[in-house]
N, C-alpha and C positions, 0 to 999 in steps of 0.2 A: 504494500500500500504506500502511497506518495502524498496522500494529503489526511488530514484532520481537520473537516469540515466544519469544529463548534469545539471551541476551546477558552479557557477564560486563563490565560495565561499571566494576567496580573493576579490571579487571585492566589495562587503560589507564593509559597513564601518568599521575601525580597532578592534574599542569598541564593536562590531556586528559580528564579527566570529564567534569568539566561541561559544556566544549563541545562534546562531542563531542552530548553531550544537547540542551542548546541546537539546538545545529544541526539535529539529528532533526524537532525540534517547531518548529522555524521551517519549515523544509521539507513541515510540514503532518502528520508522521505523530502521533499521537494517542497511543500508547503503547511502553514496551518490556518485557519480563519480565527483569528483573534476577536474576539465579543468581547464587550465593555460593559457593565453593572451601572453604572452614574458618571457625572461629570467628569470627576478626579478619575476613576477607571477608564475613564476614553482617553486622559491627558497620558497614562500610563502605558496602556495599549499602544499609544501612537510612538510613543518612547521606543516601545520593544522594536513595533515593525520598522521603526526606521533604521534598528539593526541588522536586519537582514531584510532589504527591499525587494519585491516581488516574488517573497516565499513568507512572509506574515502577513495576511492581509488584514489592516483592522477592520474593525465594524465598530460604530460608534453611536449610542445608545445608552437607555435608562431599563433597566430589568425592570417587568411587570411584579415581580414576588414581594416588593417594598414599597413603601408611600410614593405614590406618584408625585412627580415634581410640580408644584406649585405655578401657573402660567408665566409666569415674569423668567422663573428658573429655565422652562420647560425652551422658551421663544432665545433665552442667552444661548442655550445648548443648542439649540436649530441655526441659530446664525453663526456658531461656532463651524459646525457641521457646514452651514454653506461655504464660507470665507474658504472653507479646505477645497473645496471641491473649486470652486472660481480660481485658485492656484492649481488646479490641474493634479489632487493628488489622488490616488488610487482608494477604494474605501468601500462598504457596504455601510446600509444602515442595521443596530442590532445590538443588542440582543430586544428585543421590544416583543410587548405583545399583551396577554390578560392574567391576572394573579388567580387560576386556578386553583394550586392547594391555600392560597392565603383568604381568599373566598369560602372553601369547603371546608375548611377549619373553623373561619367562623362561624359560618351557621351550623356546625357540628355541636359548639358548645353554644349555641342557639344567640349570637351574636348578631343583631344586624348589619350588614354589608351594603355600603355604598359601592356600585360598580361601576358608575355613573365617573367619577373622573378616570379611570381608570382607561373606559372605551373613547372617551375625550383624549387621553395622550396617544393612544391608539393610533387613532382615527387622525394627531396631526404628524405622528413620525408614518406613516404611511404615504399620508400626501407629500411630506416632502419628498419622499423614496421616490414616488410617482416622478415630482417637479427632477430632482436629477437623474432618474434613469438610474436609480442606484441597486443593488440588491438585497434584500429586506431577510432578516435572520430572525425570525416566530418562534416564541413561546408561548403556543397556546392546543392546548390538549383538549380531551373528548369534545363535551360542549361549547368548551371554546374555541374551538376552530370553524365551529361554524359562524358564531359572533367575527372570528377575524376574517374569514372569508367576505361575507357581508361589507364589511368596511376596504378590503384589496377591492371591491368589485365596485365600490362608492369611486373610488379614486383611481382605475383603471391600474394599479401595479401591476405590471407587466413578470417580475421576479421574486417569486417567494421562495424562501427555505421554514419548512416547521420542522423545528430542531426536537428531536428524541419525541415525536409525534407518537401518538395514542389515542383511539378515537373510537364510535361506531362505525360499522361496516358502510353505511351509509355517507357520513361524513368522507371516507376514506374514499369512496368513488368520487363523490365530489371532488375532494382533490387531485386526484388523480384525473379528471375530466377535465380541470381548468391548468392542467400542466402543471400542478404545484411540487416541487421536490420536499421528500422527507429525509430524514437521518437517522442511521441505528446506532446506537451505542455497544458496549461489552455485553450489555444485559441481557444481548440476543443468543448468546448461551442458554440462559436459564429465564428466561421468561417468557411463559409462551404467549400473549398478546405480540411481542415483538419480534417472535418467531416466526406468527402469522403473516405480520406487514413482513419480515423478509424474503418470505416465500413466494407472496401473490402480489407486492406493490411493484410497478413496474420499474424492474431491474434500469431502463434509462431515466427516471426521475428518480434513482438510490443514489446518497450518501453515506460517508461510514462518518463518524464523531467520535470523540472519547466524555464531550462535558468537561473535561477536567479542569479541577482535580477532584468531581464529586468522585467518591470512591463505591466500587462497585462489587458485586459479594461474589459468590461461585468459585469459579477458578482464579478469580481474582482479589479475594479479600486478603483484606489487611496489607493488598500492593499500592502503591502512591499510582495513580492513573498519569500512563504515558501517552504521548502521541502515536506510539509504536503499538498501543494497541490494537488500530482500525483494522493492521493486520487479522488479527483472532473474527472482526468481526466481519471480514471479506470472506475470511476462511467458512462463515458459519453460513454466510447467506449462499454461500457458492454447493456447500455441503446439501442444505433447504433445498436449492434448484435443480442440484445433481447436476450444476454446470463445472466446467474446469475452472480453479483457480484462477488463471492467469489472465483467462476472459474475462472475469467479477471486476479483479482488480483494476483492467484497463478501463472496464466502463465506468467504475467508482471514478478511477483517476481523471477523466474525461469529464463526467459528470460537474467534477467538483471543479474544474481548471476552469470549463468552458461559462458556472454559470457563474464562481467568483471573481472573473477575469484575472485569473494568474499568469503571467507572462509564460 
């Protein structure tokens, strides 16, 4: 495998960035898509890739799992985001999307939940994805994929990734019908929901991801989550399809080059 389509490589410890990158690209893989959590996460992300240009692509964004940013915060960070792009620099938008388990948690302990700002920042890092042509990095599972759909289809986004995707079968045609790429992670060893989308989502709209450094259990617990792992999880969708290895990989690799513009 040669890319790592969904990695949060600032959120590694300080001392652990860099090599953790180093070591990716000594180990041969080509690229990784760096996703950004808040402001200060995008300023850091942009740090990394400017380490190695055209094999970290950042993405730059506000994660849906936390308070959504305040309008004033929200409009500095989109003008940030433009200023890069008017200098001509390489970039997705991302990690963006809807706070699923931070929703279902609350009204598990029967908390009210406002959703309502949440689809509001949505709904304006979309349009801007739209306004530059940029590619759009989703966080939003079962139900809320459909919500994000809805709102890609408001603003005509031409580029979506739902990253570590999860859904009904229903929602999963839909995506699949409007062209939208997913991403598996490690977990497609051992979980079969994700075993399912490896089998039957279409092998040209597949990604492989690691998340990292969430860490992930199976064959993999108690390991620090590598870049080097999307290997294992080529290996797995290849095994699901009973296609050759070396085929999975090229299409993963292609997939991921062609739709984050990696040189």
């Amino acid at each position: 495998m040669a890319y790592d389509a969904h990695l949060h490589a600032d959120q590694y410890p300080p001392e652990r960035r860099k090599t953790l990158l180093a070591e990716a690209f000594a180990a041969g893989m080509r690229g990784v898509v760096a996703v950004s959590m808040h402001p200060a996460s995008c300023t850091e992300t942009r740090r990394l890739a400017a380490l190695w240009p055209g094999r970290v692509m950042p993405a730059y964004g506000h994660h849906p799992e936390q308070q959504p940013l305040v309008p004033d915060e929200r409009e500095r960070l989109c003008g940030w985001i433009r200023r890069l792009a008017d200098e001509g620099e390489a970039f997705a938008i991302g990690e963006v999307g809807l706070p699923y388990y931070t929703r279902t948690e609350a009204q598990a302990r029967g908390e009210a939940f406002d959703e309502a700002p949440y689809l509001a920042q949505l709904d304006v890092f979309a349009r801007l994805a739209a306004e530059l042509d940029r590619p759009l990095a989703l966080h939003a599972v079962y139900e809320d994929a459909d919500k994000a759909l809805d709102i890609l289809d408001r603003h005509s986004v031409r580029s979506a990734h739902f990253h570590w995707y999860k859904g009904a079968p229903e929602t999963t045609a839909r995506l699949a019908a409007r062209g939208c790429f997913i991403s598996l992670t490690p977990d497609v060893l051992y979980e079969a929901e994700i075993r399912e989308l490896a089998a039957t989502y279409p092998l040209s709209l597949l990604m492989a991801e690691t998340d990292g450094p969430w860490p992930f259990e199976g064959p993999f617990a108690g390991m620090e989550t590598h870049p080097a792992m999307t290997l294992a999880v080529a290996r797995e969708i290849a095994a699901l399809r009973g296609l050759a290895l070396e085929a999975v990989e090229r299409t993963l690799d292609r997939n991921t080059a062609a739709f984050y513009g990696f040189e």
